[in-house]
Biopython code that builds the backbone (N, CA, C, O; Angstrom):
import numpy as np
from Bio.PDB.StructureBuilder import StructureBuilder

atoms = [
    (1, "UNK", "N", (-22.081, 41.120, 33.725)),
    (1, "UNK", "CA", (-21.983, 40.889, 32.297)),
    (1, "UNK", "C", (-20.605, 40.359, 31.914)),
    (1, "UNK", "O", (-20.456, 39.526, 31.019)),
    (2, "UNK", "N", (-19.217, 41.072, 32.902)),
    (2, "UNK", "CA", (-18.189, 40.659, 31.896)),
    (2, "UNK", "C", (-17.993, 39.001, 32.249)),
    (2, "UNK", "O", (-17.471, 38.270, 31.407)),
    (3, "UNK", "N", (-18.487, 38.428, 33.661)),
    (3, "UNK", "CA", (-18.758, 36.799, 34.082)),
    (3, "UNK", "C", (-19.157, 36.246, 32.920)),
    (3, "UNK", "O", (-18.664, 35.259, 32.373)),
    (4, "UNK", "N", (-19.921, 36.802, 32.614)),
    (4, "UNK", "CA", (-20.618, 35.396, 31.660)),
    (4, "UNK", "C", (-19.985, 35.833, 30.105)),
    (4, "UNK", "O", (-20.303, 35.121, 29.152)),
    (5, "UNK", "N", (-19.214, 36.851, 29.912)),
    (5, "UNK", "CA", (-18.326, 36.448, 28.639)),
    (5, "UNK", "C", (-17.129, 35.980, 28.753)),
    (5, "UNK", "O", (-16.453, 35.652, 27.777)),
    (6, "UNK", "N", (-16.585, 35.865, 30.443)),
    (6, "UNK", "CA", (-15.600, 35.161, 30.651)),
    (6, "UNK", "C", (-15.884, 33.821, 30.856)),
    (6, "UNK", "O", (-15.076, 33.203, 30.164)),
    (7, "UNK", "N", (-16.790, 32.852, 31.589)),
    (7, "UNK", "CA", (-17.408, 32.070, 30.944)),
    (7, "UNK", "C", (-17.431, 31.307, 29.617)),
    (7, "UNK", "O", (-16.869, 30.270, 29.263)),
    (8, "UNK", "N", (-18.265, 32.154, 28.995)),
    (8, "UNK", "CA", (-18.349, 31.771, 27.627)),
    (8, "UNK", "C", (-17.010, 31.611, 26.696)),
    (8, "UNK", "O", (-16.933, 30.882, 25.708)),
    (9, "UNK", "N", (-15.687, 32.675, 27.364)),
    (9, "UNK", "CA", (-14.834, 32.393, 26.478)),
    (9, "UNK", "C", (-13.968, 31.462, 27.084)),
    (9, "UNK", "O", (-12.817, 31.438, 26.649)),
    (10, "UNK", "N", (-14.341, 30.516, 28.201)),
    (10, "UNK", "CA", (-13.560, 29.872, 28.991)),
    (10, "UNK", "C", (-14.327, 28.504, 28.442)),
    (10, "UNK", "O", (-13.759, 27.416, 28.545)),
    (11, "UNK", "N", (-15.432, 28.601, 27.949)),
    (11, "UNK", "CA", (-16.614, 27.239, 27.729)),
    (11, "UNK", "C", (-15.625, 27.251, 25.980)),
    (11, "UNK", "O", (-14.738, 26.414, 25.817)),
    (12, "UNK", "N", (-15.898, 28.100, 25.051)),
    (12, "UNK", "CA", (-15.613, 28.138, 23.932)),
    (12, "UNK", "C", (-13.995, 27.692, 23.733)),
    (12, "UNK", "O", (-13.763, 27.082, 22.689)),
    (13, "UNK", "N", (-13.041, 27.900, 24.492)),
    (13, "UNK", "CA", (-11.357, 27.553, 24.985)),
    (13, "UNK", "C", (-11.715, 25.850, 24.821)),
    (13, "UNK", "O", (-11.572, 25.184, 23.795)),
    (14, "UNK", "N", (-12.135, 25.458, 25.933)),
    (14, "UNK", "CA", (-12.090, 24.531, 26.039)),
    (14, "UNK", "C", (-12.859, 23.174, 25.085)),
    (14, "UNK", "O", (-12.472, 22.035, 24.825)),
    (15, "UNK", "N", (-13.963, 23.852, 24.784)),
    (15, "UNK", "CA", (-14.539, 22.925, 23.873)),
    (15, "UNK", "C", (-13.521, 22.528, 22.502)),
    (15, "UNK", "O", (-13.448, 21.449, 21.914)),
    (16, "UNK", "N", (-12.749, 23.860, 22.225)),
    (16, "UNK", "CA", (-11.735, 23.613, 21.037)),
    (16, "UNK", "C", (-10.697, 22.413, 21.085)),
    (16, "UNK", "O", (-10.447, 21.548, 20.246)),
    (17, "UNK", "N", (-10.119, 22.678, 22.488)),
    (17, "UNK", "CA", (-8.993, 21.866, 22.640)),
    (17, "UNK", "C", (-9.133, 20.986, 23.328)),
    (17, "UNK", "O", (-8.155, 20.490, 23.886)),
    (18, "UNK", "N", (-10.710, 20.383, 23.560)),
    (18, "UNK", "CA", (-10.918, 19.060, 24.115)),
    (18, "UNK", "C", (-10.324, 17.673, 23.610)),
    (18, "UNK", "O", (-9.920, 16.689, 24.229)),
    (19, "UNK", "N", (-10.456, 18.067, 21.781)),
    (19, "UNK", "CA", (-9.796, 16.635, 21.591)),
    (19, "UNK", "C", (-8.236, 16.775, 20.949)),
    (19, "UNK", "O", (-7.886, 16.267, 19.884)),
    (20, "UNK", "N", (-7.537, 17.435, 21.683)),
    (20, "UNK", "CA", (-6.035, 17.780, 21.714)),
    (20, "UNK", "C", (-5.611, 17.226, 22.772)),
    (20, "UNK", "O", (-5.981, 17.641, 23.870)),
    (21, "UNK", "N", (-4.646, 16.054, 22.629)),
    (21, "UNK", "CA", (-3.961, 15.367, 23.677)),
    (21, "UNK", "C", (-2.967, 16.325, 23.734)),
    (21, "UNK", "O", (-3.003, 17.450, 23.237)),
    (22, "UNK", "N", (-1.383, 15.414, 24.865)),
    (22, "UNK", "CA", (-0.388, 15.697, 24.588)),
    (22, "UNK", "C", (0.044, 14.771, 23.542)),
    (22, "UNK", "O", (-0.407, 13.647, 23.322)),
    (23, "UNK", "N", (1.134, 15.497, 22.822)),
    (23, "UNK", "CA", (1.401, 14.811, 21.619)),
    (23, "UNK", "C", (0.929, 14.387, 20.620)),
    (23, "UNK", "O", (1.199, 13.618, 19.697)),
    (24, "UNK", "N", (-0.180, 15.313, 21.118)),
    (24, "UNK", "CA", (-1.200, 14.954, 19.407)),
    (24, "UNK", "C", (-1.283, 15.963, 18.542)),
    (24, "UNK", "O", (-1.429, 17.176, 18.694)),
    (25, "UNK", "N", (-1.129, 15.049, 17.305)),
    (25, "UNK", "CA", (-0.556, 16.586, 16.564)),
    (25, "UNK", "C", (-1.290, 15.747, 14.618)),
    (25, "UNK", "O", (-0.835, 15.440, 13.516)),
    (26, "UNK", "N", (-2.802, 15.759, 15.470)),
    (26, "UNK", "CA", (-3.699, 15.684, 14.572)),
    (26, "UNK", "C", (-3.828, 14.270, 14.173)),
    (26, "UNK", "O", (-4.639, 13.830, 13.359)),
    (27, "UNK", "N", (-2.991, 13.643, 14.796)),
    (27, "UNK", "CA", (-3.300, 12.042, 14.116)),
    (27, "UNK", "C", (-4.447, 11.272, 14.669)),
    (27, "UNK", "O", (-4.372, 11.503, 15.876)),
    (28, "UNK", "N", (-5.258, 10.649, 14.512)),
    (28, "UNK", "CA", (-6.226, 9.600, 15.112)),
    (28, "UNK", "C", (-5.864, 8.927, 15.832)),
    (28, "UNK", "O", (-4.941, 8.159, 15.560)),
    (29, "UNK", "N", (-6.503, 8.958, 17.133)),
    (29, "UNK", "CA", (-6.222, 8.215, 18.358)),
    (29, "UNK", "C", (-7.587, 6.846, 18.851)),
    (29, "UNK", "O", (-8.027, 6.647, 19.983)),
    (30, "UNK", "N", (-7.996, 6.050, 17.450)),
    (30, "UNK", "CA", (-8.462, 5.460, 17.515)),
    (30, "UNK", "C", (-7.841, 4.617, 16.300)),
    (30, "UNK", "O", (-6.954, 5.086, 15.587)),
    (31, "UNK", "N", (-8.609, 2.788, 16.045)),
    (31, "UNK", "CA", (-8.754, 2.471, 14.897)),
    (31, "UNK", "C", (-9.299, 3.129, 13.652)),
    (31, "UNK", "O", (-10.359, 3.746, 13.546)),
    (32, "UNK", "N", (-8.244, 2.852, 12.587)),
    (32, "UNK", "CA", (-8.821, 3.780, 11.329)),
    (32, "UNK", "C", (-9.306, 2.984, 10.462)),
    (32, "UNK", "O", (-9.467, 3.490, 9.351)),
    (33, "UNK", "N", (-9.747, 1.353, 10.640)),
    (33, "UNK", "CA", (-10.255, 0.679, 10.071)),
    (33, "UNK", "C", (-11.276, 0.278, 10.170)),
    (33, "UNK", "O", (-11.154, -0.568, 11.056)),
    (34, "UNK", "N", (-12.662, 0.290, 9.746)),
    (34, "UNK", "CA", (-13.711, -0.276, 10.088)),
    (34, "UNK", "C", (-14.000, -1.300, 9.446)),
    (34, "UNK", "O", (-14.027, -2.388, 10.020)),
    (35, "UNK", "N", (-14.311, -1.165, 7.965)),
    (35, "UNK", "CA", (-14.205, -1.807, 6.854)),
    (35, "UNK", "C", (-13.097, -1.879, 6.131)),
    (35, "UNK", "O", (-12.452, -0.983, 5.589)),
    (36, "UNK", "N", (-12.817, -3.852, 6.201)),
    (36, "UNK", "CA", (-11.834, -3.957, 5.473)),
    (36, "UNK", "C", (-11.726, -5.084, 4.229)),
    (36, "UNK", "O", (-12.240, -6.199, 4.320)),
    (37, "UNK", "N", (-10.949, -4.603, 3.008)),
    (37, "UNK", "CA", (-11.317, -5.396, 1.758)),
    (37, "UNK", "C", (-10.345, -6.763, 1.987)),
    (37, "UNK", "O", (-9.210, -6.953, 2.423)),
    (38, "UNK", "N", (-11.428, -7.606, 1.450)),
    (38, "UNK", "CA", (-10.848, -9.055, 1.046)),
    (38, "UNK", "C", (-10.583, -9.397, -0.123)),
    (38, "UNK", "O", (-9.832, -10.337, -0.385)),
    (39, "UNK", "N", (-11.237, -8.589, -1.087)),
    (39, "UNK", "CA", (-10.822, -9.481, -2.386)),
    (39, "UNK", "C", (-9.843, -8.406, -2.785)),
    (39, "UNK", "O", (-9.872, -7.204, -2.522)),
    (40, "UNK", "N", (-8.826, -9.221, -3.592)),
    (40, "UNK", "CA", (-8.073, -9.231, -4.111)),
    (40, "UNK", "C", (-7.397, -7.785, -5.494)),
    (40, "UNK", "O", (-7.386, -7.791, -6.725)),
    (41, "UNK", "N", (-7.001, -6.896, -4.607)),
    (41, "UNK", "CA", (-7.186, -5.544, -5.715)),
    (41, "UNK", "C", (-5.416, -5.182, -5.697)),
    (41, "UNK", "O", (-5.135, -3.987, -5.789)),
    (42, "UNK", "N", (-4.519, -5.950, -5.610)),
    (42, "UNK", "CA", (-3.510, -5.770, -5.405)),
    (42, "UNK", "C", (-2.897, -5.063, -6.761)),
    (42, "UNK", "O", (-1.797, -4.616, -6.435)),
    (43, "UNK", "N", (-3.123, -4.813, -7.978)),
    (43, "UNK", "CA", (-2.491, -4.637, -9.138)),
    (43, "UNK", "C", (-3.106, -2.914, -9.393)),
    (43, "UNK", "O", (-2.604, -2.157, -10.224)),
    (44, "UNK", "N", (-4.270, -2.541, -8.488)),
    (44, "UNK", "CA", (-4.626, -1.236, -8.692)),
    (44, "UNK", "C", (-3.961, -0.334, -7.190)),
    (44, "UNK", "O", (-4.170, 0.871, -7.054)),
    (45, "UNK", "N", (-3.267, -1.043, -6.298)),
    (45, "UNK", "CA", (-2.728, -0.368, -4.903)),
    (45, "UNK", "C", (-1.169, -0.010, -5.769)),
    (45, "UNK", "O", (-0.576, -0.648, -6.639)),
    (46, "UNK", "N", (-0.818, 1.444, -5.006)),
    (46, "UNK", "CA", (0.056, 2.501, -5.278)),
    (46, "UNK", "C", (1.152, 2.148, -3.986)),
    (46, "UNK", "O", (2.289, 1.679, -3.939)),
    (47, "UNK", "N", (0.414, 2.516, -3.230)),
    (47, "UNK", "CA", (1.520, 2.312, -1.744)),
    (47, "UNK", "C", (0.838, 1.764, -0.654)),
    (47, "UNK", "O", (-0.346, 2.031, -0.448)),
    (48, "UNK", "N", (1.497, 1.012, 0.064)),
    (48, "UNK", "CA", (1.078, 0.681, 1.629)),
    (48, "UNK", "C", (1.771, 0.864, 2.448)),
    (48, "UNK", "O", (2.981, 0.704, 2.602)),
    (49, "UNK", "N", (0.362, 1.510, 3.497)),
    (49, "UNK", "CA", (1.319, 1.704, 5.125)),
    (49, "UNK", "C", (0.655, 0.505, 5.717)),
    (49, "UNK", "O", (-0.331, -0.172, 5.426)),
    (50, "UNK", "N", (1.679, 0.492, 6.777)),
    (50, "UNK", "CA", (0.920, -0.957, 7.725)),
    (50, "UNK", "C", (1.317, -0.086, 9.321)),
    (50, "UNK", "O", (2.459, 0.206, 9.677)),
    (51, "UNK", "N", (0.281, 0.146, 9.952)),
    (51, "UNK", "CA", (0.544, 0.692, 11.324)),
    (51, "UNK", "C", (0.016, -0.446, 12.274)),
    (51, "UNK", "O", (-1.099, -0.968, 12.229)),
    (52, "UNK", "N", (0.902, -0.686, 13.025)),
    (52, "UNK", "CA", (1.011, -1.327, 14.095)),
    (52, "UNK", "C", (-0.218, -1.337, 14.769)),
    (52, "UNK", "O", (-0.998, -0.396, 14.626)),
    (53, "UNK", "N", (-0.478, -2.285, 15.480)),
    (53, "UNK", "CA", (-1.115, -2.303, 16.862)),
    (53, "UNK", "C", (-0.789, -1.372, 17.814)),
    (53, "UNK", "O", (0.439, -1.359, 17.732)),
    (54, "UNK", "N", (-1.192, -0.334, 18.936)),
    (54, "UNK", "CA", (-0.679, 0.177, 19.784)),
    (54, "UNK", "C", (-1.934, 0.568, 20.852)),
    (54, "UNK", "O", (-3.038, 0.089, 20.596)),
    (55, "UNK", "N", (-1.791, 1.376, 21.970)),
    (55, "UNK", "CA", (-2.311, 1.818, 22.789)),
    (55, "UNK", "C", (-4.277, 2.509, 22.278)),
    (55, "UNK", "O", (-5.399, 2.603, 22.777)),
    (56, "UNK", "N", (-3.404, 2.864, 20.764)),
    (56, "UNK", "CA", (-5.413, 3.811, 20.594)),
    (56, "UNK", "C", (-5.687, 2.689, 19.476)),
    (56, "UNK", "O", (-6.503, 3.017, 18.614)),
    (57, "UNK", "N", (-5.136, 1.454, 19.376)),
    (57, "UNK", "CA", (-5.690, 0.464, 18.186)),
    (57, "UNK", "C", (-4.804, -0.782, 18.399)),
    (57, "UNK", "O", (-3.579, -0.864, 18.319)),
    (58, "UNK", "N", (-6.272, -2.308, 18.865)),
    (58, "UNK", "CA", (-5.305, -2.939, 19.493)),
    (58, "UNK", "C", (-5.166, -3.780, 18.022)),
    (58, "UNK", "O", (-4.437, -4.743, 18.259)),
    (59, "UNK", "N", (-5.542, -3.789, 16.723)),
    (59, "UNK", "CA", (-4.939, -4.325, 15.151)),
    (59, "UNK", "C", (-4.311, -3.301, 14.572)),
    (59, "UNK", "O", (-4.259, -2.076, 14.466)),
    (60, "UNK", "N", (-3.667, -4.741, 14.108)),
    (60, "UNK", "CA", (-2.576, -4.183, 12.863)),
    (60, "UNK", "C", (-3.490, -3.386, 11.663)),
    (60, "UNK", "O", (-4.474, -3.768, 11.030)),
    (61, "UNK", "N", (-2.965, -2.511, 11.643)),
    (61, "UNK", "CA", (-3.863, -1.963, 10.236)),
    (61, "UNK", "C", (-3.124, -1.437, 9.082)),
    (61, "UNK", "O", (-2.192, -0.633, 9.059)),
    (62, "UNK", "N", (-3.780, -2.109, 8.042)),
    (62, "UNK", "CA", (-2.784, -1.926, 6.837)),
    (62, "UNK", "C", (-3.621, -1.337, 5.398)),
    (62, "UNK", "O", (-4.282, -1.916, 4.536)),
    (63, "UNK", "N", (-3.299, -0.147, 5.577)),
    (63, "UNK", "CA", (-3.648, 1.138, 4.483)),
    (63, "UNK", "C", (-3.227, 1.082, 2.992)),
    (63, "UNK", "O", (-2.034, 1.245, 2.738)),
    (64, "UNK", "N", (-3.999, 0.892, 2.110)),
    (64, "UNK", "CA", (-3.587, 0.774, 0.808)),
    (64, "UNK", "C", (-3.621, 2.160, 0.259)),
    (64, "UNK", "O", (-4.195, 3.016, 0.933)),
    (65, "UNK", "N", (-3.159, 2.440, -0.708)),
    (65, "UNK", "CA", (-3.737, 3.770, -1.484)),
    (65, "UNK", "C", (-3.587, 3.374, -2.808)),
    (65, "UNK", "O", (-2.650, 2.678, -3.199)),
    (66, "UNK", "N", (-4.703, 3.900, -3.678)),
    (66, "UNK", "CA", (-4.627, 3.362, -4.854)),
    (66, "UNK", "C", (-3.814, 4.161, -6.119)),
    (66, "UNK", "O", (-3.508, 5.353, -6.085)),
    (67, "UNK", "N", (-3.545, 3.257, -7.203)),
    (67, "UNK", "CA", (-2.688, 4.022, -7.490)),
    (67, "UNK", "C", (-3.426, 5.377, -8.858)),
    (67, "UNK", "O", (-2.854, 6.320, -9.404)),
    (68, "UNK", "N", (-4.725, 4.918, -8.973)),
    (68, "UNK", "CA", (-5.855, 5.995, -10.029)),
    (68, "UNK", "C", (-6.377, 7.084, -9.511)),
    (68, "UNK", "O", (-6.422, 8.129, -10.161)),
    (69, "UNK", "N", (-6.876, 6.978, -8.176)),
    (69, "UNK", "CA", (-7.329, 7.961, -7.658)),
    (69, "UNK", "C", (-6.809, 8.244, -5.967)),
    (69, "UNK", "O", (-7.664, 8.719, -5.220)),
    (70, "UNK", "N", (-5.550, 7.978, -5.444)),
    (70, "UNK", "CA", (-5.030, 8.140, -4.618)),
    (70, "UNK", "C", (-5.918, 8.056, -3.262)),
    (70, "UNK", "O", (-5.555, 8.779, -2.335)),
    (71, "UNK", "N", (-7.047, 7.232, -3.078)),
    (71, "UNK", "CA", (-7.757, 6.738, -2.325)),
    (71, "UNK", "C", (-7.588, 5.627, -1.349)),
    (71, "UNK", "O", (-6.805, 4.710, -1.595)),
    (72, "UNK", "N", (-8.257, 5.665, -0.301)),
    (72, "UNK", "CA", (-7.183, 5.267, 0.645)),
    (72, "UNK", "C", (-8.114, 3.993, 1.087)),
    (72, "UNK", "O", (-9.201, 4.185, 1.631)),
    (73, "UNK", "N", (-7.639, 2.749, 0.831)),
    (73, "UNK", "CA", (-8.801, 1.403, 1.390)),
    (73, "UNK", "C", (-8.298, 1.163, 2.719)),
    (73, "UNK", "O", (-7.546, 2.047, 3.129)),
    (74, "UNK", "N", (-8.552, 0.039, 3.629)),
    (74, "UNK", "CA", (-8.417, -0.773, 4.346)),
    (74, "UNK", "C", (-8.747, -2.254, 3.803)),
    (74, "UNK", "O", (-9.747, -2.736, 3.269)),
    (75, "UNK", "N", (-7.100, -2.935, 4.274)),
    (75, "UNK", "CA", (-6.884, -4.228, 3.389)),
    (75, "UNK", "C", (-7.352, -5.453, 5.214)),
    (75, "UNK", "O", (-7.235, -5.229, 6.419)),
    (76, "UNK", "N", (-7.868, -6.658, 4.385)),
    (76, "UNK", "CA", (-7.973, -7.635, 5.848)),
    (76, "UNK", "C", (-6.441, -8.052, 5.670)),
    (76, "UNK", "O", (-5.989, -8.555, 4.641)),
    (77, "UNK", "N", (-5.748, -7.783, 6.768)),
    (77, "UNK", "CA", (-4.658, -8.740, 7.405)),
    (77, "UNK", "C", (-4.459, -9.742, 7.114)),
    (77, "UNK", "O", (-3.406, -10.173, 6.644)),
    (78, "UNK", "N", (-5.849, -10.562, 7.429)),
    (78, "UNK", "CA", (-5.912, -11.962, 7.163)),
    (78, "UNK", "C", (-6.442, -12.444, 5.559)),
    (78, "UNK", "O", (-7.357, -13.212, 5.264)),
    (79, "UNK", "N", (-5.922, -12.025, 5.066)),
    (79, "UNK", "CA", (-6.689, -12.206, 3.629)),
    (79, "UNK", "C", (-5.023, -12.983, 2.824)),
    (79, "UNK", "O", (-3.919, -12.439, 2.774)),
    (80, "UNK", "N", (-5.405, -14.321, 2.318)),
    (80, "UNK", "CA", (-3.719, -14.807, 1.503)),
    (80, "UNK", "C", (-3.145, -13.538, 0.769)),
    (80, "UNK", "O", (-1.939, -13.299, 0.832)),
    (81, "UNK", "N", (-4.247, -12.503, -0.118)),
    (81, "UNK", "CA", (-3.235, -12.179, -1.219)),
    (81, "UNK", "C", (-2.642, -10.947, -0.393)),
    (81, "UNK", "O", (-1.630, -10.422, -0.857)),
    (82, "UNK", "N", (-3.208, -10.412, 0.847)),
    (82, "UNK", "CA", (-2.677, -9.167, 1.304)),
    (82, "UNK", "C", (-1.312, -9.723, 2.021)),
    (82, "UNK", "O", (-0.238, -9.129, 1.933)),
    (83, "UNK", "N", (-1.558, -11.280, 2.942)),
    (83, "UNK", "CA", (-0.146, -11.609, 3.154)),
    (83, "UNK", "C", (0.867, -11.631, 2.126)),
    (83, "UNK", "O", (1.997, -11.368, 2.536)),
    (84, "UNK", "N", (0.742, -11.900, 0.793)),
    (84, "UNK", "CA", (1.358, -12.052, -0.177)),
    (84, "UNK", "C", (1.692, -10.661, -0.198)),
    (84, "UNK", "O", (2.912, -10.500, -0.150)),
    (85, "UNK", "N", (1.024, -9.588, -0.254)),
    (85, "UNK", "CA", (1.690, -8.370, -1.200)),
    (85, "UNK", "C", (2.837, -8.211, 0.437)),
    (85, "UNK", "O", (4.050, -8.201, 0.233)),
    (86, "UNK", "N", (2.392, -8.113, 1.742)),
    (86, "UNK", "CA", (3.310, -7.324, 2.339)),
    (86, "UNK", "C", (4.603, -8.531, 2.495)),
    (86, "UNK", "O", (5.641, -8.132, 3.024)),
    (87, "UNK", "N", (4.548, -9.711, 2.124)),
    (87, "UNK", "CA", (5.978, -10.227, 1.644)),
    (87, "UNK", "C", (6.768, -9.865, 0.322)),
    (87, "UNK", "O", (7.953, -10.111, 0.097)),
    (88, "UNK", "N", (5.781, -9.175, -0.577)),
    (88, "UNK", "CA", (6.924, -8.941, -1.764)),
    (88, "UNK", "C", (7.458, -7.301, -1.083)),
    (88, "UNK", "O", (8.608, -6.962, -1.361)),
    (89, "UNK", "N", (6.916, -6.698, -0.535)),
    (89, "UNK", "CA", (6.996, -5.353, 0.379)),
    (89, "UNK", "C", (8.052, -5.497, 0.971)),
    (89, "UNK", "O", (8.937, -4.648, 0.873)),
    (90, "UNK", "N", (8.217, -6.794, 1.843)),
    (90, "UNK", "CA", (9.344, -6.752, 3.199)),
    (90, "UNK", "C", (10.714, -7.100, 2.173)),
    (90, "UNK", "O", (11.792, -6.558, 2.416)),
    (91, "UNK", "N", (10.542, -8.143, 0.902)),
    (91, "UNK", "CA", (11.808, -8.299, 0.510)),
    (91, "UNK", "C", (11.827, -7.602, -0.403)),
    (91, "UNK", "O", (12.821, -8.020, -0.997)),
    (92, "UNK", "N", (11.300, -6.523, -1.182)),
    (92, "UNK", "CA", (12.248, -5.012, -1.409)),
    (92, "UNK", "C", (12.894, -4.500, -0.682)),
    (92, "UNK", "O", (13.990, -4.019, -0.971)),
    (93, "UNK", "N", (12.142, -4.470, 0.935)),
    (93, "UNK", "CA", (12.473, -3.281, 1.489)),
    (93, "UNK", "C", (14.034, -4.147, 1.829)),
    (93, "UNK", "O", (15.106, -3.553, 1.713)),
    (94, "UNK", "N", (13.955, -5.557, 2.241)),
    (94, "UNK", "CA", (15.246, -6.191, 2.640)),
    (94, "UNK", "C", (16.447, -6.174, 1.682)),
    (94, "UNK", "O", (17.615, -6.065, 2.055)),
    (95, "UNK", "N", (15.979, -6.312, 0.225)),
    (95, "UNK", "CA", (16.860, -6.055, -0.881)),
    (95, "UNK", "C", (17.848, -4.466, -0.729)),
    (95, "UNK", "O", (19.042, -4.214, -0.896)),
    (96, "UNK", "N", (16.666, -3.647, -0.340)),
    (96, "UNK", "CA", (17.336, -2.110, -0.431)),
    (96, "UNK", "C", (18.011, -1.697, 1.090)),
    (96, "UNK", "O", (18.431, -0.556, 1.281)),
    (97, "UNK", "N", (18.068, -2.707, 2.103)),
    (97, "UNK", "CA", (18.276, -2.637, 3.194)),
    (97, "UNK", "C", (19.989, -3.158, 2.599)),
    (97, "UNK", "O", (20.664, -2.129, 2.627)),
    (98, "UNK", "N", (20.730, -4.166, 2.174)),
    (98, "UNK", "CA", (21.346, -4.863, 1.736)),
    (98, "UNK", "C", (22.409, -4.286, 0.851)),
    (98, "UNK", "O", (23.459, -4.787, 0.450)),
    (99, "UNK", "N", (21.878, -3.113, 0.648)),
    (99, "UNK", "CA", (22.538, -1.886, -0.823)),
    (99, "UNK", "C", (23.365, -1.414, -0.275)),
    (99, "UNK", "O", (22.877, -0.679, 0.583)),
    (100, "UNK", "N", (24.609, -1.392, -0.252)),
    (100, "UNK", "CA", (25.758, -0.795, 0.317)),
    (100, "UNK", "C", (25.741, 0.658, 0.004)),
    (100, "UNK", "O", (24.590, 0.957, -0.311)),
    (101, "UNK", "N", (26.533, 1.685, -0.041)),
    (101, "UNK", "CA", (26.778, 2.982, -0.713)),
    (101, "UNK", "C", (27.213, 3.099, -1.847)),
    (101, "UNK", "O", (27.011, 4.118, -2.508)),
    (102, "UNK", "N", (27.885, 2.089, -2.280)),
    (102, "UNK", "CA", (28.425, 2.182, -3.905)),
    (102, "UNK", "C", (27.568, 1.729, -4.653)),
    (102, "UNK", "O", (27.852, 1.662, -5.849)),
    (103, "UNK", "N", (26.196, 1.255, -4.175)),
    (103, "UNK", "CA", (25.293, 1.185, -5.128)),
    (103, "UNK", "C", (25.196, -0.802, -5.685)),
    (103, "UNK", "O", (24.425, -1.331, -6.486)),
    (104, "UNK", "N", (26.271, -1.392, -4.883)),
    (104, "UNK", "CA", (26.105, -2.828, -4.999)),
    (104, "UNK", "C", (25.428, -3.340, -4.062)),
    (104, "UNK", "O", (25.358, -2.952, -2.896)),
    (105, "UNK", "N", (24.663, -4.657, -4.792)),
    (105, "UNK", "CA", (24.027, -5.364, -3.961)),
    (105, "UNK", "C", (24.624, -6.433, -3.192)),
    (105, "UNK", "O", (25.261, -7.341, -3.725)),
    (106, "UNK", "N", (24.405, -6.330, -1.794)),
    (106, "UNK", "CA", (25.110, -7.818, -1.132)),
    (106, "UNK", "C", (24.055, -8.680, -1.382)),
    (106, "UNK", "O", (22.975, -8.260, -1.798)),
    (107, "UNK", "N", (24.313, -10.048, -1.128)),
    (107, "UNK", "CA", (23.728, -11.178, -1.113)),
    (107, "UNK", "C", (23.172, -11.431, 0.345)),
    (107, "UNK", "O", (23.595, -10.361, 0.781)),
    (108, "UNK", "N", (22.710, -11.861, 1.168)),
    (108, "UNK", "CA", (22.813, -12.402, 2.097)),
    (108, "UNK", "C", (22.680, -14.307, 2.765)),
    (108, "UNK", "O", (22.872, -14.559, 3.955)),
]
sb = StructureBuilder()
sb.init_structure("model")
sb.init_model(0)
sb.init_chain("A")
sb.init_seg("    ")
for serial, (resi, resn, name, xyz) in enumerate(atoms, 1):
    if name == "N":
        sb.init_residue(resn, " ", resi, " ")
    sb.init_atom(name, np.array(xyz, "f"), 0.0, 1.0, " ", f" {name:<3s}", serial, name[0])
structure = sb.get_structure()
């Protein structure tokens, strides 16, 4: 009898932490995009992440969240106005890259 509850608690162990890598610490180890929007919703998006290509996703994937109901789309890459938003994106981020400590802006 105590076999087969050692067993069972050796079957039940493992089934838990089957999909626990190393270094995984809950994130998705696949593409998180299946469906992705083309038209044009840029004036209702809050924030974007853009995650890389890597080992568990061989596209770029770029995460909108909206800014009404904090909902989370998938934008096409290839779409003009999404290239457009992550260029007004890169030259904020280059503007605030540029900000010295005293709070002035360099030129470059």
């Amino acid at each position: 009898m105590s076999v087969i509850l050692l067993l069972s608690t050796l079957l039940v162990f493992l089934t838990i932490t089957e999909g626990i890598g190393p270094g995984d610490h809950g994130e998705t180890l696949r593409c998180r995009c299946i469906i992705k929007e083309k038209r044009p919703i840029g004036r209702y998006i809050g924030e974007v992440k853009v995650n890389p290509a890597s080992s568990h996703c061989r596209d770029v994937e770029i995460i909108a969240t909206l800014k009404k109901d904090g909902k989370k789309i998938c934008l096409n890459p290839d779409a003009p106005w999404v290239k457009k938003v992550l260029q007004k994106i890169r030259a904020v981020q280059q503007i605030q890259l540029t900000t010295d400590v005293s709070g002035h802006k360099e030129l470059l």
